[in-house]
C-alpha positions in Angstrom: 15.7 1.1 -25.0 15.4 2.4 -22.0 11.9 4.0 -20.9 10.0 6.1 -18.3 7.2 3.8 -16.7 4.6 5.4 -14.5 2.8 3.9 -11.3 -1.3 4.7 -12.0 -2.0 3.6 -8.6 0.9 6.2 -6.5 1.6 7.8 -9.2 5.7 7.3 -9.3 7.4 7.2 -12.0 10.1 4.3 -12.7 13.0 4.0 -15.5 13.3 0.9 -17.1 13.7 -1.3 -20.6 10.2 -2.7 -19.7 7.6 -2.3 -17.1 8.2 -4.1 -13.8 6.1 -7.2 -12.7 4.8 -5.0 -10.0 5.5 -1.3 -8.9 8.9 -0.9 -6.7 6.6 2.0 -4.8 3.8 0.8 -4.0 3.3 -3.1 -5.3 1.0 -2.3 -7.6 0.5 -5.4 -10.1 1.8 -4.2 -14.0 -1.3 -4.0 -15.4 -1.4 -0.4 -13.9 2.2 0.3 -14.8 2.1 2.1 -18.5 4.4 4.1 -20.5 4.4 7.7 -18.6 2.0 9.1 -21.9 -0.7 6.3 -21.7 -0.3 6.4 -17.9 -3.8 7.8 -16.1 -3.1 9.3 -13.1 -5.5 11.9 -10.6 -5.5 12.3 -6.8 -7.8 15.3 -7.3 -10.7 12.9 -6.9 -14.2 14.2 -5.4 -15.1 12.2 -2.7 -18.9 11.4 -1.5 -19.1 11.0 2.3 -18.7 7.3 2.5 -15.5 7.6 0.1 -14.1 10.4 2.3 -14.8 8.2 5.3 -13.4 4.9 3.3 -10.2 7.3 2.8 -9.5 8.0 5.9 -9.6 4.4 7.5 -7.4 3.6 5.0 -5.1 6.4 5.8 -5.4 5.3 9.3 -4.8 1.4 8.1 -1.7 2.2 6.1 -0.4 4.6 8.5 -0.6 1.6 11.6 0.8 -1.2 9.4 3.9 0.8 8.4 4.6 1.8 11.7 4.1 -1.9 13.0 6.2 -3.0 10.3 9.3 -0.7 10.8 9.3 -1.7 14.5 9.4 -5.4 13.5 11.9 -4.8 11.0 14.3 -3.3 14.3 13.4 -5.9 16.4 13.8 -8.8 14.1 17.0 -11.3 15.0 17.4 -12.0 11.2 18.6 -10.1 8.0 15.9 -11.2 5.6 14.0 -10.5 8.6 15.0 -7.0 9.2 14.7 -6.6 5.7 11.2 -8.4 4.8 10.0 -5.9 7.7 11.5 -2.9 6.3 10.3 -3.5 2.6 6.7 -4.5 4.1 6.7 -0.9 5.5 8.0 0.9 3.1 5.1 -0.3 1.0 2.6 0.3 3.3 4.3 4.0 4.2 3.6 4.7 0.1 0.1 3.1 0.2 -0.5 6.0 3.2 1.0 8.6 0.7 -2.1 8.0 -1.8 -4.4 8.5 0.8 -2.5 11.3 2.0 -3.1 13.1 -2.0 -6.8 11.6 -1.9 -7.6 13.4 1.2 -5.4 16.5 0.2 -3.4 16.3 3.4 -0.3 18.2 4.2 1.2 15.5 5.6 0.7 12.1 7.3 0.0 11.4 10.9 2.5 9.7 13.0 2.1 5.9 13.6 1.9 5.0 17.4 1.9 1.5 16.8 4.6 -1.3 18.3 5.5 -4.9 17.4 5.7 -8.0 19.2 9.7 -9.2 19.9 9.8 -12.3 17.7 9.6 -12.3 14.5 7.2 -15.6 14.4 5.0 -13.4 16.1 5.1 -10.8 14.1 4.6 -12.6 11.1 1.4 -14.0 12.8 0.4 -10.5 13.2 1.3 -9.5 9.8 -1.1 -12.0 8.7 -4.5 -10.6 10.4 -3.4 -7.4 9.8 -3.3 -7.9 5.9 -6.4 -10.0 6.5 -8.3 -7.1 7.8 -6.9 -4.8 5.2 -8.1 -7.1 2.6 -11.5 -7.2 4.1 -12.1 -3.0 4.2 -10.8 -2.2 0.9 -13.5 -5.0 -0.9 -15.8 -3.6 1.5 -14.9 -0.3 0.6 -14.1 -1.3 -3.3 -18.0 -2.4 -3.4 -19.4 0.8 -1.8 -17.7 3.0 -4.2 -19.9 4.5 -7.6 -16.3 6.6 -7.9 -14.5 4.7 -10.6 -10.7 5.9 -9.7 -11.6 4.9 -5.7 -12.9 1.4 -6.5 -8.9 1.3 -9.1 -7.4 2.3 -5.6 -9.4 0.1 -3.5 -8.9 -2.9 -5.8 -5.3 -2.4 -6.4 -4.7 -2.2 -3.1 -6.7 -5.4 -2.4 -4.4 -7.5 -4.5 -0.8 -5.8 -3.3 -2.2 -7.0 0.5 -3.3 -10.1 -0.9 0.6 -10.2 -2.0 1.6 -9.6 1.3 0.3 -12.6 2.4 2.4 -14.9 1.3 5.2 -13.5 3.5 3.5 -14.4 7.2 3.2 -17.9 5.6 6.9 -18.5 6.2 
């Protein structure tokens, strides 16, 4: 029997017989992928200053490794390539829609970031730009007291740590 699924990390909803191993939007491992009616979801989080300031990195973070990753996926040689690249930021442009709720934005900045020409290359940068994003959201996962932040900052932790294993080609 098909059901309706809900992301408690973005917050999208997905249809399915069962619960995907990870969430098509975002990455999010299944353990935060429940029924829609068991699903807890909130954006309308108050933020303490550090939070607010945690936020917005990420927001800038997420914003820089979607645009990097869309140019890499145009100037990759390769299909799987073009396509790894694209899927990469596509996750990343969803990860910079939760910030985008968090911080009650309108909308999200524009990117300004560019890629390298070879896809070797931009698989090495891939790497140390997950690295990095690892490194902030622990940081920012262990200066949190706000329970639904340190979810966010977690979650995201492990979807980069995901990530990973694609500049290891």
């Amino acid at each position: 029997m098909v059901k309706l699924w809900r992301c408690e990390i973005c917050g999208d909803p997905y249809i399915g017989e069962t619960a995907p191993d990870n969430c098509p939007f975002c990455g999010a491992h299944k353990q935060y992928i429940k029924e829609v009616s068991d699903a807890k979801v909130s954006f309308d989080v108050e933020l303490n200053e550090k939070d607010k300031a945690n936020a917005e990195h990420a927001l800038a973070v997420e914003v820089s490794n979607a645009t990097f990753y869309f140019c890499a996926s145009q100037k990759a040689e390769d299909k799987e390539g073009k396509l790894l690249f694209k899927a990469l930021g596509k996750v990343e442009a969803e990860h910079a829609s939760i910030w985008k709720k968090i911080l009650k934005l309108n909308s999200i900045p524009e990117g300004k970031d560019t890629c390298r020409e070879s896809k070797s290359d931009n698989l090495k940068e891939s790497r140390e730009r997950e690295t990095r994003a690892i490194g902030f959201y622990r940081k920012a996962a262990e200066e949190s007291a706000n329970e639904r932040m340190k979810q966010l900052f977690i979650a995201l932790v492990e979807i980069e740590k995901d990530h990973l294993t694609f500049s290891e080609v």
